[in-house]
Biopython code that builds the backbone (N, CA, C, O; Angstrom):
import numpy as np
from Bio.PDB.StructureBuilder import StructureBuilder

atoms = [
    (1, "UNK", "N", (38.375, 113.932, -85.790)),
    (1, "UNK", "CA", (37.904, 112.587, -86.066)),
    (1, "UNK", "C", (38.266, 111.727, -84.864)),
    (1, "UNK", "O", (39.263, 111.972, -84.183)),
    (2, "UNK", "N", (37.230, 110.460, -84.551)),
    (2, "UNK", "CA", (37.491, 109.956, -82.871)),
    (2, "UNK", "C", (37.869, 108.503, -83.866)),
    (2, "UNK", "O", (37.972, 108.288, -85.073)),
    (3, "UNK", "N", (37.978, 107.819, -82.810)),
    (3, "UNK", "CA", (38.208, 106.543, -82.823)),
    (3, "UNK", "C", (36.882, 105.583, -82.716)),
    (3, "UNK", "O", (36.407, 105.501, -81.583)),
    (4, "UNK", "N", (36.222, 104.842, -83.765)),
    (4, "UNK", "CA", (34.727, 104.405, -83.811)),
    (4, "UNK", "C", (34.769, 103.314, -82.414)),
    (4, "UNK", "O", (33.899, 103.399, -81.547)),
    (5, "UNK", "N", (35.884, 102.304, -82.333)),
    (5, "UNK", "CA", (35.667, 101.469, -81.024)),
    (5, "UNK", "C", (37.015, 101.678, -80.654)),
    (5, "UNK", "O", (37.825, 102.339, -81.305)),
    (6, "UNK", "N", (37.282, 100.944, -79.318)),
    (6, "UNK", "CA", (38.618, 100.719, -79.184)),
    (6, "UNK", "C", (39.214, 99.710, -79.534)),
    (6, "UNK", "O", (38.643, 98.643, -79.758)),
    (7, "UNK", "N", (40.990, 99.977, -79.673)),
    (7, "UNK", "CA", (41.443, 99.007, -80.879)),
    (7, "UNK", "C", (43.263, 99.409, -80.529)),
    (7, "UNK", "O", (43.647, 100.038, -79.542)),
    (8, "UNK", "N", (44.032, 98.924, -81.480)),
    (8, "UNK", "CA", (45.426, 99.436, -81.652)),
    (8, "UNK", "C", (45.594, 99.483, -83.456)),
    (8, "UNK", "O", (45.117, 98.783, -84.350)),
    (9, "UNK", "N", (46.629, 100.818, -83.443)),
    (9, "UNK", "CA", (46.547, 101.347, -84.857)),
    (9, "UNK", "C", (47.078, 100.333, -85.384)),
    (9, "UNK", "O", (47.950, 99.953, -84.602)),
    (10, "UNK", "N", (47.025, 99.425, -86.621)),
    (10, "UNK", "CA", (47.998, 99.237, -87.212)),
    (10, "UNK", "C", (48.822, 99.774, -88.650)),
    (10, "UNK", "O", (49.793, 99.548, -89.372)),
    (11, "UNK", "N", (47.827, 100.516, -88.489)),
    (11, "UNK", "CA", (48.643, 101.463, -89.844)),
    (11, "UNK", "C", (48.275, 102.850, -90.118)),
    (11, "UNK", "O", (47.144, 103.124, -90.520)),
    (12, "UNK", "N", (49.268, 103.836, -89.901)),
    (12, "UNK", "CA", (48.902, 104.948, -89.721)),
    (12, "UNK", "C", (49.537, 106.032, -90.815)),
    (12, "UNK", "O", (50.658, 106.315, -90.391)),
    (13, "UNK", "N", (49.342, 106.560, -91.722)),
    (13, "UNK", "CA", (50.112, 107.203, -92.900)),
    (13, "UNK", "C", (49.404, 107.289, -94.279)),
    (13, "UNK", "O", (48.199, 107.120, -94.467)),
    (14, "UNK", "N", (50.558, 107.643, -95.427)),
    (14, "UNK", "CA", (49.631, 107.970, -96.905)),
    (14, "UNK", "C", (49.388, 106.400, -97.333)),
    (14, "UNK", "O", (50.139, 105.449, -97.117)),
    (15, "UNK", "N", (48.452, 106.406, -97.827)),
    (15, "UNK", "CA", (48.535, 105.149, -98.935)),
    (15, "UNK", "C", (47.910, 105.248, -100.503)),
    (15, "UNK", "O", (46.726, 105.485, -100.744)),
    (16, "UNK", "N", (48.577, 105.100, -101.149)),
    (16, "UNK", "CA", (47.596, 105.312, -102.848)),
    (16, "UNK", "C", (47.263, 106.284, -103.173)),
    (16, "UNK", "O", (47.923, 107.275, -103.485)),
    (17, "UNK", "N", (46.244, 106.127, -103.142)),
    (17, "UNK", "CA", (45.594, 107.388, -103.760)),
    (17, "UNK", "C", (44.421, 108.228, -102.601)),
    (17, "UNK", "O", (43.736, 109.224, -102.837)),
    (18, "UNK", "N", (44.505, 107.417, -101.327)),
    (18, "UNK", "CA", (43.383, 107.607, -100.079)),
    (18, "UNK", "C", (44.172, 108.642, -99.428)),
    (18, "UNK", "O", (43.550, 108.859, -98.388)),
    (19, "UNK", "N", (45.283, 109.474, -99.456)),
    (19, "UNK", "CA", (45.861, 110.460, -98.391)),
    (19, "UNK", "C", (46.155, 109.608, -97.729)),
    (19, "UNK", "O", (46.453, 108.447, -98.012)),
    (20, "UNK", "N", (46.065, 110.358, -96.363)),
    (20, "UNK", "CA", (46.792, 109.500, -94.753)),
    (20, "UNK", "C", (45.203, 108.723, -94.681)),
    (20, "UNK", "O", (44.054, 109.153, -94.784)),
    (21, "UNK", "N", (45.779, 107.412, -94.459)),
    (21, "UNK", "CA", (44.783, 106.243, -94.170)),
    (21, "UNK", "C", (44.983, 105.620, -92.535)),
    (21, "UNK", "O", (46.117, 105.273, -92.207)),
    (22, "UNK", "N", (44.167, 105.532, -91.822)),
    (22, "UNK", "CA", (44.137, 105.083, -90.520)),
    (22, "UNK", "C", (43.543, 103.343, -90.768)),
    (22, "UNK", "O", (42.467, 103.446, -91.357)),
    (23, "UNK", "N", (43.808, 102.139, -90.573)),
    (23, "UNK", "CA", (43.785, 100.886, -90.071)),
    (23, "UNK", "C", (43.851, 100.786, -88.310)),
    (23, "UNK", "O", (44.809, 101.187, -87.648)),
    (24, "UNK", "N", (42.627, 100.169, -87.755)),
    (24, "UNK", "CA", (42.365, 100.168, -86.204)),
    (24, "UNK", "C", (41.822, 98.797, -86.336)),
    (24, "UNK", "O", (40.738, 98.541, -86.862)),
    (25, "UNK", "N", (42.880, 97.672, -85.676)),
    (25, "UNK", "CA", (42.068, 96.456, -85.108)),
    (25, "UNK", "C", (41.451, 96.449, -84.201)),
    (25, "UNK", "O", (42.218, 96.773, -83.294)),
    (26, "UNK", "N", (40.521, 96.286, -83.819)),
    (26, "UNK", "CA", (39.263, 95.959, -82.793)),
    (26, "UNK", "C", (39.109, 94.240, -82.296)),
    (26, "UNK", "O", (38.023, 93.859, -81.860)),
    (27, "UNK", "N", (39.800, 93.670, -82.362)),
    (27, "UNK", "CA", (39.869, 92.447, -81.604)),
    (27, "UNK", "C", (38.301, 91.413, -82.443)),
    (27, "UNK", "O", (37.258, 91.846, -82.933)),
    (28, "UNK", "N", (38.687, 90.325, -82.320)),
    (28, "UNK", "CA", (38.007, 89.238, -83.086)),
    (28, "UNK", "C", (37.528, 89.707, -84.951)),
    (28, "UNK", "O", (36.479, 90.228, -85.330)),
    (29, "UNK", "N", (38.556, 89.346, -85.663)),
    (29, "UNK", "CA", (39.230, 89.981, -86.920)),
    (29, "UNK", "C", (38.619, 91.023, -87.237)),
    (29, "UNK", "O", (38.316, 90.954, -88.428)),
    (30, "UNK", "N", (38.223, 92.125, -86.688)),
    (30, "UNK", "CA", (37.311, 93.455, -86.840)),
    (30, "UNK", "C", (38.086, 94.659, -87.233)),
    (30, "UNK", "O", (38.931, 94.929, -86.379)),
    (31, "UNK", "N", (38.076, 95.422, -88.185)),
    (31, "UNK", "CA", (39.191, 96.209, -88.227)),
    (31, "UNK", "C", (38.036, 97.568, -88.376)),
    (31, "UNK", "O", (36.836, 97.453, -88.125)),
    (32, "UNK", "N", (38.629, 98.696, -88.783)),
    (32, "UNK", "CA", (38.235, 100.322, -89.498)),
    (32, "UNK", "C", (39.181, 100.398, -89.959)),
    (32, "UNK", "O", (40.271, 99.981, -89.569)),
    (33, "UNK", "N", (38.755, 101.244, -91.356)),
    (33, "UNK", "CA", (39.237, 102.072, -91.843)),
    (33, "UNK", "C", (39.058, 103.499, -92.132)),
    (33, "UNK", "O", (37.995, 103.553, -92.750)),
    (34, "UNK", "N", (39.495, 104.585, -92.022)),
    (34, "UNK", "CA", (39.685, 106.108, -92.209)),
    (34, "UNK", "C", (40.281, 106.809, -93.009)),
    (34, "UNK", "O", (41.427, 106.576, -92.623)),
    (35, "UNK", "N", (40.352, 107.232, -93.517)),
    (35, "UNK", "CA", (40.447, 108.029, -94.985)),
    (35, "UNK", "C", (40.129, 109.505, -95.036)),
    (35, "UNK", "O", (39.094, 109.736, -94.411)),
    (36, "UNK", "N", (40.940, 111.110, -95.837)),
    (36, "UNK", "CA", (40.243, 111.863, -95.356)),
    (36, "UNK", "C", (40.819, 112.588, -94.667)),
    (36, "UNK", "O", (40.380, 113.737, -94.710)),
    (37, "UNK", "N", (42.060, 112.349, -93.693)),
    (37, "UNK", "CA", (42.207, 112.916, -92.352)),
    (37, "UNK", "C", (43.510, 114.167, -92.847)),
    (37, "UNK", "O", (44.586, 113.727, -93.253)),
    (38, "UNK", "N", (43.287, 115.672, -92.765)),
    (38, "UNK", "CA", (44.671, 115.977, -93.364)),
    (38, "UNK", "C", (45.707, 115.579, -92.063)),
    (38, "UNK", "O", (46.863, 115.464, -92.468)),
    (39, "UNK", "N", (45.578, 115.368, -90.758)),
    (39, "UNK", "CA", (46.451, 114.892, -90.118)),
    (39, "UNK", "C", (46.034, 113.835, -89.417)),
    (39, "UNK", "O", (44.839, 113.804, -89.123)),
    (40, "UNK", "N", (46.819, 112.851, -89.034)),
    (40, "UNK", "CA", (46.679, 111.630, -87.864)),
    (40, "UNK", "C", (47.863, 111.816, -86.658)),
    (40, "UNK", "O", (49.088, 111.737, -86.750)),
    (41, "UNK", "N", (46.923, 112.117, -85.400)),
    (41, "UNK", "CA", (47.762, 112.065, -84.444)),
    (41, "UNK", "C", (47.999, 110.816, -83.395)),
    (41, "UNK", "O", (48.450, 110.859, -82.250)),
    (42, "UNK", "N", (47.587, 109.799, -84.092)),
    (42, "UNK", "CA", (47.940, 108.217, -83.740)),
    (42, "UNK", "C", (49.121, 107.495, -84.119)),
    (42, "UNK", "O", (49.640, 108.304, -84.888)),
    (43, "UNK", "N", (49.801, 106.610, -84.085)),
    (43, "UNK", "CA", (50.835, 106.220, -84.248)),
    (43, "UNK", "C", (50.343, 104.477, -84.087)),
    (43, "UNK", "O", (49.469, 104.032, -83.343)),
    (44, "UNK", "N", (51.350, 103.613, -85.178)),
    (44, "UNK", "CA", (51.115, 102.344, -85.721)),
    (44, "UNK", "C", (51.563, 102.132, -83.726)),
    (44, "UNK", "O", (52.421, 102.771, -83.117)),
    (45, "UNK", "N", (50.647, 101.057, -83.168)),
    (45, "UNK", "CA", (51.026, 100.416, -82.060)),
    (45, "UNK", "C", (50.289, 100.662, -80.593)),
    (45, "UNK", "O", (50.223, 100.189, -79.458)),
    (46, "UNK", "N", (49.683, 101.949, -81.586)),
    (46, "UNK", "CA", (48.909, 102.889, -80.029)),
    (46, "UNK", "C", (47.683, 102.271, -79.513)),
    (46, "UNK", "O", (46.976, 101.705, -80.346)),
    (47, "UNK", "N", (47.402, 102.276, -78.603)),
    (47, "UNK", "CA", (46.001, 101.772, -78.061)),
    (47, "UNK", "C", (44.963, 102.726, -78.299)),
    (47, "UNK", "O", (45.325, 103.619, -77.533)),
    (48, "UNK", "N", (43.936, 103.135, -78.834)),
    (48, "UNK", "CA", (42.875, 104.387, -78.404)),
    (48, "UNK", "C", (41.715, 103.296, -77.937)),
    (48, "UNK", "O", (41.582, 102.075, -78.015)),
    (49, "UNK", "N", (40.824, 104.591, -77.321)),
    (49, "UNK", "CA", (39.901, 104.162, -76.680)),
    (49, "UNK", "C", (38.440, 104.817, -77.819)),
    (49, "UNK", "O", (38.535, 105.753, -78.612)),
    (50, "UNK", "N", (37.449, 104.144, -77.601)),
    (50, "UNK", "CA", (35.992, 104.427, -78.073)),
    (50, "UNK", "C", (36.015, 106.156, -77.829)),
    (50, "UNK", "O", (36.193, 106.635, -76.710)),
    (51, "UNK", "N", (35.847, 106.826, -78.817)),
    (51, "UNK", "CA", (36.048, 108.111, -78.873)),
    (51, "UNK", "C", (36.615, 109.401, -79.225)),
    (51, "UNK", "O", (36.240, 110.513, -79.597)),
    (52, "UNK", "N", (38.021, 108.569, -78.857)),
    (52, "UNK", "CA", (39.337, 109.375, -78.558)),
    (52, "UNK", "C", (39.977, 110.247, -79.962)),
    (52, "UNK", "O", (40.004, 109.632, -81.029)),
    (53, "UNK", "N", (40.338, 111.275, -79.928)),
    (53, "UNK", "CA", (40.814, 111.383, -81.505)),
    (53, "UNK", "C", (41.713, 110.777, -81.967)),
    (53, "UNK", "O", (42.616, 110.326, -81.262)),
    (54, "UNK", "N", (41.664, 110.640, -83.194)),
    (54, "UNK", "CA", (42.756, 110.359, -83.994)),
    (54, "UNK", "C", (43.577, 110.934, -85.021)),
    (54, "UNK", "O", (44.650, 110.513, -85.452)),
    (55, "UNK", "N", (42.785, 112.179, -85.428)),
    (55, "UNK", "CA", (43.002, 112.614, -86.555)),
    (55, "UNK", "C", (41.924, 114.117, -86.638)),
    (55, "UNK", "O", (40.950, 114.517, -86.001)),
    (56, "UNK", "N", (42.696, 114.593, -87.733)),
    (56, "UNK", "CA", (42.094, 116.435, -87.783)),
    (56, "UNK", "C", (41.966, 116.093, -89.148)),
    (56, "UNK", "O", (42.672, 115.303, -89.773)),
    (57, "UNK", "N", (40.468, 117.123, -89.791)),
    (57, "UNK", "CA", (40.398, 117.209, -91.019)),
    (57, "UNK", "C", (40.963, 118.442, -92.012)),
    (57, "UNK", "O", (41.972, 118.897, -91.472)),
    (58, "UNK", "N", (40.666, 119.174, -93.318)),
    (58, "UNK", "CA", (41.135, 120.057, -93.148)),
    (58, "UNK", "C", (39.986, 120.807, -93.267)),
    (58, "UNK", "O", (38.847, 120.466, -93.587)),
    (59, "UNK", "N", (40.540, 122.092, -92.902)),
    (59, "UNK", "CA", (39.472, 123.392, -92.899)),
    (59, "UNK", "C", (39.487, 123.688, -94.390)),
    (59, "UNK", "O", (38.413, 124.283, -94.478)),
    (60, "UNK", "N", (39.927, 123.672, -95.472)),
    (60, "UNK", "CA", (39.762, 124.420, -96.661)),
    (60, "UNK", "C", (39.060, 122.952, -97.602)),
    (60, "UNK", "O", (39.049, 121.751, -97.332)),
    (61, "UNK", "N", (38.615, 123.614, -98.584)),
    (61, "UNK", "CA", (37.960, 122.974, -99.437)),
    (61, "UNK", "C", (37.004, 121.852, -98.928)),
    (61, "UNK", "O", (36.580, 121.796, -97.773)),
    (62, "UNK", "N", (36.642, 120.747, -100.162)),
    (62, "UNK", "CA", (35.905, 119.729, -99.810)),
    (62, "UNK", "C", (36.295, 118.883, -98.458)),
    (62, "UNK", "O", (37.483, 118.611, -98.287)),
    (63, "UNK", "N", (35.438, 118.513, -97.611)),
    (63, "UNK", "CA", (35.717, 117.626, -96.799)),
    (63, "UNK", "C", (35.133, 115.937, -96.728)),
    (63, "UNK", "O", (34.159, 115.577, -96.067)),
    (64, "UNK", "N", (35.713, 115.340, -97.302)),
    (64, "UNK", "CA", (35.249, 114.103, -97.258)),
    (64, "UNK", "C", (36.163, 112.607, -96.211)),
    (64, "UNK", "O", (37.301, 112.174, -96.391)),
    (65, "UNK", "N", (35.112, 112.155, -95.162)),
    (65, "UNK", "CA", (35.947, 110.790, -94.079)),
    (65, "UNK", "C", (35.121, 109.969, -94.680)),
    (65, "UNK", "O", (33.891, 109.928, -94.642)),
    (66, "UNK", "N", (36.242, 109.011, -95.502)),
    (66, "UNK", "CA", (35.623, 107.469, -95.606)),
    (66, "UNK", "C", (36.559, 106.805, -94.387)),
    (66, "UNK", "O", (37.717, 106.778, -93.969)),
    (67, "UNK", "N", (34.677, 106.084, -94.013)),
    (67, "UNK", "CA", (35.332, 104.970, -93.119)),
    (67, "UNK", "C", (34.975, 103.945, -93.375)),
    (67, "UNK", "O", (33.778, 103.945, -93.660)),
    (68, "UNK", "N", (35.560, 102.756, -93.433)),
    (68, "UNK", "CA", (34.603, 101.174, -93.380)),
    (68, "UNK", "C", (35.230, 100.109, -92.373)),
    (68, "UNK", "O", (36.360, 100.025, -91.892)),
    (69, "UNK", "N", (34.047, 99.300, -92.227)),
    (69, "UNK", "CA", (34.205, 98.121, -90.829)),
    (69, "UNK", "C", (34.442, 96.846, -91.885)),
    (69, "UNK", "O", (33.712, 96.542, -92.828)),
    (70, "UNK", "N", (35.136, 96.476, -91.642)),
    (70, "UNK", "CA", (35.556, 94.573, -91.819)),
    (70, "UNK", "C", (35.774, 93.719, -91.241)),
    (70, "UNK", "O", (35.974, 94.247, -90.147)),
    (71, "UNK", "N", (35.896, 92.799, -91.113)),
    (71, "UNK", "CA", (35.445, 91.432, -90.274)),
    (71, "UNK", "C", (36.261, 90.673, -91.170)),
    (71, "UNK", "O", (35.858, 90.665, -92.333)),
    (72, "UNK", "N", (37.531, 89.896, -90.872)),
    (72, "UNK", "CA", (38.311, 89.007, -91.547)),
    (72, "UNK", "C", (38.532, 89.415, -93.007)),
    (72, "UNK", "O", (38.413, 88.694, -93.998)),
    (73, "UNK", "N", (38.847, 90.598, -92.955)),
    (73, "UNK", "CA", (39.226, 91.049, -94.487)),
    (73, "UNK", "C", (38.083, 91.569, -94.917)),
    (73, "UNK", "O", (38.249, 92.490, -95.717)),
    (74, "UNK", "N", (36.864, 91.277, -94.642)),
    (74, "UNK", "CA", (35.831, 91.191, -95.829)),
    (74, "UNK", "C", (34.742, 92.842, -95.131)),
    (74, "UNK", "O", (34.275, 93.008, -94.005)),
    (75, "UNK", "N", (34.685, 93.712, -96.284)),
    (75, "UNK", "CA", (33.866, 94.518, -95.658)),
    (75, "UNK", "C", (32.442, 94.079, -95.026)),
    (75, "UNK", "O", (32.025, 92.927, -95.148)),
    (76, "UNK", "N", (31.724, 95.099, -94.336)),
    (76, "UNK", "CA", (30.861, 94.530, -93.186)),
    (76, "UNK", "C", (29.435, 95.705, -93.240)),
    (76, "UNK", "O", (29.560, 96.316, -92.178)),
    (77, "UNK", "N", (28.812, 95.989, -93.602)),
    (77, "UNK", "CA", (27.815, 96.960, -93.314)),
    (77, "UNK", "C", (27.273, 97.290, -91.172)),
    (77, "UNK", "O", (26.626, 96.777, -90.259)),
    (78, "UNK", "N", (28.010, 98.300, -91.443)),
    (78, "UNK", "CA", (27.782, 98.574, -89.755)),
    (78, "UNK", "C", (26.111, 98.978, -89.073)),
    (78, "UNK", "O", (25.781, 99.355, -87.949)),
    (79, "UNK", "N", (25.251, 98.681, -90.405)),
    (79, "UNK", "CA", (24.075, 99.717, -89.913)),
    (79, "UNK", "C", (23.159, 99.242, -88.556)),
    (79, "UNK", "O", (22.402, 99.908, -87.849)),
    (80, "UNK", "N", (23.577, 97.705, -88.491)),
    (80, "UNK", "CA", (22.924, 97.413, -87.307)),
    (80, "UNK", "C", (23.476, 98.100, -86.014)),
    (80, "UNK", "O", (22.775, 98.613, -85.141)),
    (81, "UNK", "N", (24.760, 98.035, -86.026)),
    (81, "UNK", "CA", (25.386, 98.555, -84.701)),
    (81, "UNK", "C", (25.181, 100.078, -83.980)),
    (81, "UNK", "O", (25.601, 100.582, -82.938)),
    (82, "UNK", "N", (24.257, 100.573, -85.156)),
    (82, "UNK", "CA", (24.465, 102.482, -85.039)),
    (82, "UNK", "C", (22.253, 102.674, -84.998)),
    (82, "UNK", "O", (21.655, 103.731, -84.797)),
    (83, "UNK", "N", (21.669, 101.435, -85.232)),
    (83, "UNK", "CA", (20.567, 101.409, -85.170)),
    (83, "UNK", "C", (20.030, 101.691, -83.512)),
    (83, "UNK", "O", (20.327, 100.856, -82.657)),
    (84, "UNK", "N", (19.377, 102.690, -83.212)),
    (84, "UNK", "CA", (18.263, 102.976, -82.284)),
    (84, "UNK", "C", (17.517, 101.766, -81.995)),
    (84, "UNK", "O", (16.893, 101.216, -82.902)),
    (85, "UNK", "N", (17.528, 101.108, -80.330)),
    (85, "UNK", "CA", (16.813, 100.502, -79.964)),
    (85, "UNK", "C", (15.779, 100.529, -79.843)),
    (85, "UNK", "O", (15.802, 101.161, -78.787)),
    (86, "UNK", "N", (14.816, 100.385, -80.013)),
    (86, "UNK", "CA", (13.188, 100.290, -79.625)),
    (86, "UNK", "C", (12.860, 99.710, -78.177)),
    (86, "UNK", "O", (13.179, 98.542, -77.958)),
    (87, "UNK", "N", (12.345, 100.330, -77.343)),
    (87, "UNK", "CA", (11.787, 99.661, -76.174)),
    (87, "UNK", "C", (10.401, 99.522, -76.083)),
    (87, "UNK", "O", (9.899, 98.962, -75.109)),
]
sb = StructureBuilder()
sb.init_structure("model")
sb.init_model(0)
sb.init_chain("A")
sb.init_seg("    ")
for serial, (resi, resn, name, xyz) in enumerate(atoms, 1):
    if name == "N":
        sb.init_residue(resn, " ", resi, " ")
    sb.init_atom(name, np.array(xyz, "f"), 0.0, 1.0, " ", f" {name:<3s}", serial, name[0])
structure = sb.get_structure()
């Protein structure tokens, strides 16, 4: 699993009922979230870059990565950003 933009972790570990949960601020209140991961090799403080991994899934059973984008707390539908330009 990569890193959707670049950002610094701020929270990296189990939470609830989501497994290990990844939190990545992206600058102007923009965050991700990740879900899913059986390991995270990021750490709360780290810088990653657009790409970079963060995290391994597992090989056995179901595999499911929730991710979501928010903007000042509030979730965000990303579909414009991943939309094909037209020229």
């Amino acid at each position: 699993v990569i890193a959707p933009f670049d950002g610094v972790v701020l929270f990296a570990g189990p939470f609830k009922g989501y497994g290990n949960l990844l939190i990545i601020e992206h600058g102007d209140g923009y965050h991700s979230l990740l879900s899913g991961l059986e390991r995270l090799d990021v750490g709360v403080g780290q810088n990653v870059l657009t790409g970079e991994p963060v995290g391994i899934m597992s090989t056995e059973g179901p595999q499911k990565l929730y991710i979501e984008f928010r903007k000042e707390g509030q979730p965000v539908n990303p579909g414009s950003w991943f939309a094909s330009k037209k020229k």
